[in-house]
N, C-alpha and C positions, 0 to 999 in steps of 0.2 A: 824662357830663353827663345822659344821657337817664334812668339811673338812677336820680340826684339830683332828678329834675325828679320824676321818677314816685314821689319820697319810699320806693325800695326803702333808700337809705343811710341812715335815720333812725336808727338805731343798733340796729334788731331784726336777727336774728337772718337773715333772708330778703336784707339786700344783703348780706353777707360772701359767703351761700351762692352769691349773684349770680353775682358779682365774680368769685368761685372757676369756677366752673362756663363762665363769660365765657372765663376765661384758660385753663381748660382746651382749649376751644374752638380757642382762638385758637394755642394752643400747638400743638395737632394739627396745625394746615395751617402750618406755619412763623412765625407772626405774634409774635416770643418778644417784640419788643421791647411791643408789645401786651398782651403774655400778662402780663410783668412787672407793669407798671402796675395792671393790674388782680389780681393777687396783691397787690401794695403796698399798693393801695386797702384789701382783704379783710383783709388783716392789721393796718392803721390800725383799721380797726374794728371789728374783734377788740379789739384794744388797751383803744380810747376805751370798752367795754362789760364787760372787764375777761373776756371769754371766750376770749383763745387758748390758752389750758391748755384744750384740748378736741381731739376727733379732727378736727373743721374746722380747725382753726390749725396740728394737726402736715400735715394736707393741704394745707393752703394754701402754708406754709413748703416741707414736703418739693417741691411741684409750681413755688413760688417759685426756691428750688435747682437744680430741672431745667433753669428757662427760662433763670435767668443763668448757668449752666456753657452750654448753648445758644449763648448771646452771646460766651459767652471771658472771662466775669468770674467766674474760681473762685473769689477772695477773699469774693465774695457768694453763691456757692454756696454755700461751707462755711458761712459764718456762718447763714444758713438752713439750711442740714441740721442743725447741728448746735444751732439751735434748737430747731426738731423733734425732735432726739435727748435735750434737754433736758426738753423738755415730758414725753415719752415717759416719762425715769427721774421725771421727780419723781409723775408719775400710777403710778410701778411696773409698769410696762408696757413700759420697752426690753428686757426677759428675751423676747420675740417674735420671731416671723419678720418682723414688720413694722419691731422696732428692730433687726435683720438686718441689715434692705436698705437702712435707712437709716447705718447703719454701714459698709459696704458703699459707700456708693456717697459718704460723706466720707472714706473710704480712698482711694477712682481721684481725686478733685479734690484729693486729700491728694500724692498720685502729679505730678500736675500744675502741682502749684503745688512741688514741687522738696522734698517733707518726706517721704523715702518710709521714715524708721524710723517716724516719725507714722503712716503709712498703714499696714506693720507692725503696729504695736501695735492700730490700730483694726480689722484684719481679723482679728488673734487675735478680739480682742473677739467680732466678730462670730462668725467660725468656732463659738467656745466657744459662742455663745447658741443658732446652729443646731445643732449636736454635741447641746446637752440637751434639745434639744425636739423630738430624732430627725426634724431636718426638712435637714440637710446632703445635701440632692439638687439635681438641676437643674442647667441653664445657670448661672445667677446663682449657684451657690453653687460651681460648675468653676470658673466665670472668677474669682474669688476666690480660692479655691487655686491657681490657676495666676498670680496677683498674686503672691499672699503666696511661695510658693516663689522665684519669680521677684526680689522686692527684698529676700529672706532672700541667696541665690544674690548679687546685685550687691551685697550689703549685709557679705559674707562675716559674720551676722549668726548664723549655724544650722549644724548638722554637715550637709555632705555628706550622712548617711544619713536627716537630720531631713526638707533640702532635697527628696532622692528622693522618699521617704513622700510629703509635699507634692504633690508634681508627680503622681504614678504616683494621687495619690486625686483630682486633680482630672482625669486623664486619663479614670479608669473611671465619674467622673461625666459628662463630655461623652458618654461611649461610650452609659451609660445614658440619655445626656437622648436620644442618637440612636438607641438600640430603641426609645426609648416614642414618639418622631414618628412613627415608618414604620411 
């Protein structure tokens, strides 16, 4: 409301940034039902100004996502990620680390919501876009292989030797994410 009164929502560019930066805020210290709302706001006005095909909208969406998987409503997680993921290909931009992680992380709410050949295919996806952009390192990119192995393996989906591979590249990934900490 304080927003609206101080005329930041007038449809520039400055209350989405708001609104965003609010909910991040708010997200940080547990406040997700808070967080949400003002995501929602941010992306209403995006909308009414015809600007969420932009790196603020796939933020707002992707940090929208966060806060409602947060609350235990994947159904609206996904649908926000995978707006963002939208936004992302049609600006030709999900080939990134950034449409990665956001592929990546509608794979685990993919996982949750009970769709895991979905989530499957969305972590090839991802795997593949890390693999060509020589950026399949780190935690977040372990914990992925050791997904995808994982619902190959319960999915009897992959060979035995494919499943190994899998697992055995996401092990020597944690191992390296744990030399480069210490």
């Amino acid at each position: 409301a304080l927003l609206r009164k101080e005329g930041l929502l007038d449809g520039s560019i400055k209350g989405p940034e708001v609104l965003h930066r609010a909910g991040c805020l708010k997200a940080e210290v547990g406040r997700y039902e808070d967080a949400v709302a003002d995501f929602r706001d941010a992306r209403a006005s995006l909308e009414q100004t015809n600007t969420l095909v932009s790196k603020l909208g796939v933020d707002v969406l992707e940090h929208l996502g966060d806060a409602l998987g947060e609350l235990g409503s994947t159904d609206g997680c996904v649908e926000a990620l995978e707006q963002a993921v939208a936004i992302l290909e049609k600006k030709n931009k999900l080939e990134s680390k950034r449409g990665a992680v956001l592929l990546i992380k509608v794979g685990d709410a993919l996982v949750e919501l009970g769709y895991p050949e979905d989530a499957v295919n969305t972590y090839f996806d991802a795997r593949d876009i890390l693999r060509a952009a020589g950026k399949l390192h780190g935690v977040e990119a372990a914990g992925m292989l050791a997904n995808l192995g994982s619902l190959q393996a319960e999915l009897n989906s992959a060979s035995r030797q494919d499943i190994r591979a899998t697992l055995s590249s996401a092990l020597e990934l944690y191992r390296q994410a744990g030399a480069e900490g210490t």
